[in-house]
C-alpha positions in Angstrom: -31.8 -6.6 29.1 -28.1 -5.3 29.3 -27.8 -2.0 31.7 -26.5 0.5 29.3 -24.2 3.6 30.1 -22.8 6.3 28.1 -19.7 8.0 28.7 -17.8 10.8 27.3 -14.3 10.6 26.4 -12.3 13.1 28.1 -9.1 11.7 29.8 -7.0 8.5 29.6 -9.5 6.7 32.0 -12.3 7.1 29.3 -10.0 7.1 26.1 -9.3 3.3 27.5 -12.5 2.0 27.4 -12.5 2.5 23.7 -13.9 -1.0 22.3 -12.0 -3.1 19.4 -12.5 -2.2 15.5 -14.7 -5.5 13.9 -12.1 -5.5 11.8 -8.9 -6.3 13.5 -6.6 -4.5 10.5 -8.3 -1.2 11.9 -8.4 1.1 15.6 -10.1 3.8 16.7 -7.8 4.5 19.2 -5.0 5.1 16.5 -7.2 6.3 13.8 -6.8 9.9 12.2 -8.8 9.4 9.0 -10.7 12.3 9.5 -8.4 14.8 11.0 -6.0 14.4 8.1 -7.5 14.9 5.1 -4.0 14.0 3.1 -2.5 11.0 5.0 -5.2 10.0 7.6 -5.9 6.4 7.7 -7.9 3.9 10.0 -5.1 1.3 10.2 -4.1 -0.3 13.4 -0.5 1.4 14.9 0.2 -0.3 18.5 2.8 2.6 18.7 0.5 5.4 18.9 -0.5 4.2 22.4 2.3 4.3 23.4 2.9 7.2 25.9 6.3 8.8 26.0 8.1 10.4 28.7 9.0 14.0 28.3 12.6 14.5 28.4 13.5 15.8 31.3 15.6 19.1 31.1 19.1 20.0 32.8 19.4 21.4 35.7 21.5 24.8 35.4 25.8 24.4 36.1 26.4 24.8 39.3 29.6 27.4 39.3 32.7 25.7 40.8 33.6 29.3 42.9 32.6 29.6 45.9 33.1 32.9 46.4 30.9 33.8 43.0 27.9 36.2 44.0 24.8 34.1 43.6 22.8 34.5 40.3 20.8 38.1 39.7 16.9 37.3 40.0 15.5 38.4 36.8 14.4 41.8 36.7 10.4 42.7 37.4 8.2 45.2 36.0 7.8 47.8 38.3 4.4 48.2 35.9 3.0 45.3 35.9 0.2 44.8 37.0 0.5 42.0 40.5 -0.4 38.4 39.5 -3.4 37.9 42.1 -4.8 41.1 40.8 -7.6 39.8 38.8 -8.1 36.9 41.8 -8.5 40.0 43.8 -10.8 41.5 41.6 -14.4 41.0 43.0 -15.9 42.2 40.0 -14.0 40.1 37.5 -16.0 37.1 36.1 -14.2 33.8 37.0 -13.5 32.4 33.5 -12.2 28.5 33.9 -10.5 26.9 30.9 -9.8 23.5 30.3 -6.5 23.0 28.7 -6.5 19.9 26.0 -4.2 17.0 26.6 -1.6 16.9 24.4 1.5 15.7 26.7 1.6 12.3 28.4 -1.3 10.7 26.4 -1.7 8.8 23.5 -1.5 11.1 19.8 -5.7 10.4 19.3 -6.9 11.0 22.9 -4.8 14.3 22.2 -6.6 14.6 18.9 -10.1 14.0 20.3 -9.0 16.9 23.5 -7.9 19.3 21.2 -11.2 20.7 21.3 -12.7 20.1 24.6 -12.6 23.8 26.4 -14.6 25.1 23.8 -16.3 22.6 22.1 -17.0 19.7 24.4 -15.9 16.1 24.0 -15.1 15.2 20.7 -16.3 11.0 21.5 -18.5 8.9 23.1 -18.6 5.1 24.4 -21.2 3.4 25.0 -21.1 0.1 27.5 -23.7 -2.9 28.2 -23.4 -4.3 31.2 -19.9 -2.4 32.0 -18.6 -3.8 28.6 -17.3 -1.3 25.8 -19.4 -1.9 22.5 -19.8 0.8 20.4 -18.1 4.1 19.9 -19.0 7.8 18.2 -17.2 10.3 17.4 -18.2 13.8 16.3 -17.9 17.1 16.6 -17.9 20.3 14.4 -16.9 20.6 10.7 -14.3 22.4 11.6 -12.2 19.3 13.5 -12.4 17.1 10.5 -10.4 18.1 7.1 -11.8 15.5 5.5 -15.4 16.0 6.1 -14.8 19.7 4.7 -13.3 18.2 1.4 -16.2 15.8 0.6 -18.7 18.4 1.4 -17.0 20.8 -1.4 -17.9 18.0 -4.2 -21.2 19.0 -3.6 -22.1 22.7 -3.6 -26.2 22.1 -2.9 -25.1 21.5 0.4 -26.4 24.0 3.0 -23.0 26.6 4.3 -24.8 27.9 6.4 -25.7 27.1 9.8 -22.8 24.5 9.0 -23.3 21.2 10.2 -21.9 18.9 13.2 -20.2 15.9 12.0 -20.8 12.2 13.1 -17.1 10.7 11.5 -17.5 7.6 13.3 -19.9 5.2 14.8 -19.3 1.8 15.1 -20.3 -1.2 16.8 -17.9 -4.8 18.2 -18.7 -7.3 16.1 -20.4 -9.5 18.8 -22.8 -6.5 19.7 -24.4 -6.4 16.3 -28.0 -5.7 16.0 -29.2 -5.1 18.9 -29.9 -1.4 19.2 -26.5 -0.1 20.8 -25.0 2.2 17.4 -28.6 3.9 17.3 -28.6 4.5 20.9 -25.4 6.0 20.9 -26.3 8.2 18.2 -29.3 9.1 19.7 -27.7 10.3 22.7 -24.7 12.4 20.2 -27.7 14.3 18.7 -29.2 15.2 21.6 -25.8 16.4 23.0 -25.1 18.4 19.7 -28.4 20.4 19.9 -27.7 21.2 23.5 -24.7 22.9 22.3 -26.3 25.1 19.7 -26.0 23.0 16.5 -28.8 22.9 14.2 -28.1 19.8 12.2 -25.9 17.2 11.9 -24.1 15.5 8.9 -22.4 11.5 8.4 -21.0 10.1 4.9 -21.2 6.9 4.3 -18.4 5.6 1.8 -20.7 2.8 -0.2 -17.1 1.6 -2.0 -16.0 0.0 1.3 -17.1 -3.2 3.4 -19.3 -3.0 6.7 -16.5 -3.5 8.8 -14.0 -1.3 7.0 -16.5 2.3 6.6 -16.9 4.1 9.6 -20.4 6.0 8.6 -22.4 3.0 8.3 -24.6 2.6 5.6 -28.0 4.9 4.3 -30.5 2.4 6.0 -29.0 3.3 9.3 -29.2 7.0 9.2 -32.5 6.6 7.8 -33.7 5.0 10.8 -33.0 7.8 13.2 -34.6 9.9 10.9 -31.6 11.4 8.6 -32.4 12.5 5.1 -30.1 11.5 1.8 -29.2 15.2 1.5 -27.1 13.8 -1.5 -27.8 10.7 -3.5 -24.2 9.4 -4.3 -23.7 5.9 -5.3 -20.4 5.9 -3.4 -20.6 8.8 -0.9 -24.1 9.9 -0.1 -24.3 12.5 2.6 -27.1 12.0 5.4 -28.3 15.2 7.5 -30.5 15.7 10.2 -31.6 19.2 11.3 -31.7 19.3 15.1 
């Protein structure tokens, strides 16, 4: 039996472990299907990984007289309040934020980050035997444009608590059948309810291929105990209440 490990993706380290698409016309590590409800697509776009260099600003002109006064400091507030104040504080509560990534990584680790201070990762990898088969991603209704849009073709849906989203899970095609997508979603639902959610939403799109959805078919949800919440021959949505 493989050794199994889950990891969250929340820095390049982790965004690299992503595993290949089945289909080779398609990459989750360029994908922005969901984000985008107008333009997103799951097409393969090497140049999204690629990582560019901020530009690096100009230093000031130096002034060619030497007997020029050197430049006036700018002025302070006499009223403000000094910088290590709140450090000083020890009654303040120590808040600590994470910042998301957005400069020096790829545009979808950026994407999947955005989120991460408040939320909590946004994806999740799961490995056999140190090997990257199968991916989720998730997170709440809110991060995914397109999620929002399908759900407002079909007003019987609950609005309130609103739902997690699952927008991705998928497998390599070599790791088929063998347990890894439903662990992996297993693990996402338990993460989800520890951070408050009561249930959790995926949407199938019946119109596509296996290898070319990325919210797998009915049968699948069914298993780990999702509901058809509604009964569409091309985009049922499946719900779980945590």
């Amino acid at each position: 039996m493989a050794k199994v490990h889950i990891v969250d993706v929340t820095d390049r380290g982790s965004f690299d472990l992503l595993p290949p698409c089945a289909d080779p016309r398609f990459d989750h590590r360029t994908c922005d299907y969901w984000e985008d409800a107008e333009r997103g697509t799951k097409a393969s776009r090497p140049a999204w990984l690629e990582v560019r260099a901020r530009e690096l600003q100009p230093a000031p002109a130096q002034s060619g007289n030497p007997f020029a006064p050197p430049p006036r400091p700018a002025l302070e507030n006499p009223f403000a309040p000094p910088a290590d104040e709140e450090a000083a504080n020890p009654f303040a509560p120590v808040v600590i934020r994470e910042r998301p990534l957005r400069e020096g990584v790829p545009r979808k680790l950026a994407l999947l980050d955005r989120g991460r201070g408040i939320f909590g990762s946004y994806a999740k990898v799961l490995l056999a035997d140190d090997l990257p088969v199968a991916y989720c991603q998730f997170g709440p209704l809110s991060a995914y444009p397109r999620a929002g849009r399908l759900r407002e073709l079909y007003p019987q849906l609950p609005d309130s608590p609103l739902p997690a989203v699952i927008s991705c899970i998928a497998t390599t095609a070599d790791a088929r059948r063998q347990g890894h997508a439903r662990r992996l979603v297993e693990d996402v639902c338990g993460d989800l309810a520890e951070r408050g959610f009561a249930a959790v939403e995926a949407y199938p799109d019946l119109t596509l291929a296996e290898n070319e959805t990325s919210g797998a078919r009915p049968g699948f949800w069914h298993s780990l105990g999702f509901i058809t919440a509604v009964d569409d021959e091309r985009f049922p949505v499946m719900r779980l209440e945590l």
